[in-house]
N, C-alpha and C positions, 0 to 999 in steps of 0.2 A: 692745225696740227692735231694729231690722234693721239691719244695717251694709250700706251699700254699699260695694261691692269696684270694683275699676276691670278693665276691660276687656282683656284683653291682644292684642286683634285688630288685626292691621295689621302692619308692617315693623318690624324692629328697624336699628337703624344700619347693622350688617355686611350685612345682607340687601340693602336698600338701594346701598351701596356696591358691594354685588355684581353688582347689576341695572344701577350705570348702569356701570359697568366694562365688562359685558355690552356695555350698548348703544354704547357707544367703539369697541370692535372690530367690529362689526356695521356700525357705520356707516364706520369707517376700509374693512375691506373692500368693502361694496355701493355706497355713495356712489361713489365714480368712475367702476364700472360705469352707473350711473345717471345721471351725468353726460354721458360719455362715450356712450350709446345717445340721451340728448336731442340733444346735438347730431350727430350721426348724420341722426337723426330733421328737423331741420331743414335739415341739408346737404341730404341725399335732397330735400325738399320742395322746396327753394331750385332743384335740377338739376331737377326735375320742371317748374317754372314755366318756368326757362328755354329746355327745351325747347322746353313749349308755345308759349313765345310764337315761338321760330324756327320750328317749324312753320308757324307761323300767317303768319308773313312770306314761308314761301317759297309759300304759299298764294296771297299777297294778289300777288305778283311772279306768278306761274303767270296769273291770272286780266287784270292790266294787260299782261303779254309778248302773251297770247292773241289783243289786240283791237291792236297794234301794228301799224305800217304801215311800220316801219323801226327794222330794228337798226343804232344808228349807232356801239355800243361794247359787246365787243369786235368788230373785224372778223373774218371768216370765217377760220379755223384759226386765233386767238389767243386770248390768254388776258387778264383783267386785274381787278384790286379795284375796279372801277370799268361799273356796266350802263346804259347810255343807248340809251331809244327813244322814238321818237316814235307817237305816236297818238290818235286824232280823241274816244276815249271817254274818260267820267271826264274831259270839259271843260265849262264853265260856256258856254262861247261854241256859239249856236245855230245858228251858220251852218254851211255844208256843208265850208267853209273851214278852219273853228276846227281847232287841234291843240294837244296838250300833249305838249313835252318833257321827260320824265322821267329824273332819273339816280338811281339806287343807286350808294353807295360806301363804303368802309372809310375809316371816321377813328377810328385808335388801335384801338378794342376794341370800337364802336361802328358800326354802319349805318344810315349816312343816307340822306336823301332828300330829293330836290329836282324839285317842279314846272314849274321856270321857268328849266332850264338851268343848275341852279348857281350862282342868283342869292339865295337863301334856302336853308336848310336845317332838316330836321326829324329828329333822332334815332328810330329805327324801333326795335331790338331791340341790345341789349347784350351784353356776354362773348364776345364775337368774338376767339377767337385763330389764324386762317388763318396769321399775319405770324410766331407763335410756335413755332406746330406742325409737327413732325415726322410725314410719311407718305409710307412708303418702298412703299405700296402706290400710290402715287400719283408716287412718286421712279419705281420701275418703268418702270411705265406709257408715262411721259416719257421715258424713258432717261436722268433726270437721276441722279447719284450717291446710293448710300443714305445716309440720313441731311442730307440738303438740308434746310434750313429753310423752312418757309414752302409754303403753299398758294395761289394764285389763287384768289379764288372765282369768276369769270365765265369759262366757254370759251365760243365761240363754233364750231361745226361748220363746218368746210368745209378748203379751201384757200388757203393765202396767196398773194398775187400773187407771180409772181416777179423779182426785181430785179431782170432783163436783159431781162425783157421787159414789155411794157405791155399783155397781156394780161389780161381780167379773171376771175373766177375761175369754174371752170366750176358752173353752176348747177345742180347737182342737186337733190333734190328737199330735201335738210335742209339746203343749204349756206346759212349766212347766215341763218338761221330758226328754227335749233335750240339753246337756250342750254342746255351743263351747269351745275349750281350744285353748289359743294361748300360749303359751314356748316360750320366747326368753331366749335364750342361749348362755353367752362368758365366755369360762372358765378363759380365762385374758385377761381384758381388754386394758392391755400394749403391746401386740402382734400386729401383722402386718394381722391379720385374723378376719372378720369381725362376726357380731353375728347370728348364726342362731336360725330361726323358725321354731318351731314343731308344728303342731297346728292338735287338731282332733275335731270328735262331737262325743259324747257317749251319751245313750238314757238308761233312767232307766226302763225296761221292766212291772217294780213292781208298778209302779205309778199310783196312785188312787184306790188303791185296797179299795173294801168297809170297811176292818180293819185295814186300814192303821194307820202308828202310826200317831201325829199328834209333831208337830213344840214347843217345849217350846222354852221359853223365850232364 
């Protein structure tokens, strides 16, 4: 008769203990790096979206400014959080008549918008910090002091009238027609990723048409 013997394949206790000892420190060490690269990894994603999407607004303003027949905010050489113009496209009404007043503005961290004069509003794109942000390339520029808080996002080219006279502003060829836009953008401001600027100039094509509409209140 054959005896059977038992097997001696496999871990003994010590071995074992050794292997997850092993994997303790393995994963104490690598684990945070891996932690710490996914959300990286979603931060990055998270700015990438944001982006996109203010692109895609200063896009969608570039295209409505274009077909404009009146910039009625800001006026010519001023600045403001606030873009209102008036224009006959992108209206429902079919007569020759029809117009739509539009505004863009900053509320909080947020840009809205409004078809009907500020009568309704519609949130456009988010993480708006113009009101928070420091830009001393833009302090410069202004001759405001470095370190001033806060950006305008709407200028408007030209000249302002002047308050001793009732002269209106002379009309050159961008005056009143030409909007800069500057975008500062942090989708969180808790992150380790600093804010970026989008900035364009869009020029209303339609400006001063001899039936042009004209600025209510």
């Amino acid at each position: 008769m054959t005896r059977m013997t038992r097997s001696e394949d496999g871990l003994t206790l010590t071995e074992l203990m050794v292997a997850l000892f092993l994997l303790v420190v393995v994963s104490a060490v690598f684990l945070p790096s891996l932690v710490s690269g996914m959300r990286a990894t979603t931060q990055i994603s998270n700015v990438a979206r944001s982006n996109d999407d203010a692109r895609l607004t200063l896009q969608r303003i570039d295209r409505e400014v274009r077909a404009a027949e009146q910039i009625c905010n800001p006026t010519p050489g001023n600045v403001s959080d606030s873009l209102r113009f008036i224009t006959r496209a992108y209206t429902s009404v079919s007569t020759a008549t029809g117009t739509q007043d539009i505004t863009y503005q900053v509320n909080g961290t947020d840009l809205e918008k409004s078809r009907d004069n500020g009568s309704t509003w519609q949130p456009v794109v988010g993480g708006i910090v113009n009101a928070t942000v420091v830009d001393d390339q833009y302090n410069a520029q202004v001759g405001r002091a470095l370190g001033t808080v806060g950006v305008p996002m709407f200028t408007t080219q030209g000249l302002p009238v002047s308050s001793s006279t009732s002269t209106s502003v002379v009309a050159l060829p961008s005056y009143g027609k030409v909007i800069t836009i500057r975008l500062w953008v942090d989708e969180s401001p808790t992150d380790n990723i600093s804010p970026i600027m989008l900035t364009t100039e869009l020029s209303g094509r339609n400006i001063w048409t001899p039936n042009g509409p004209a600025c209510s209140p």
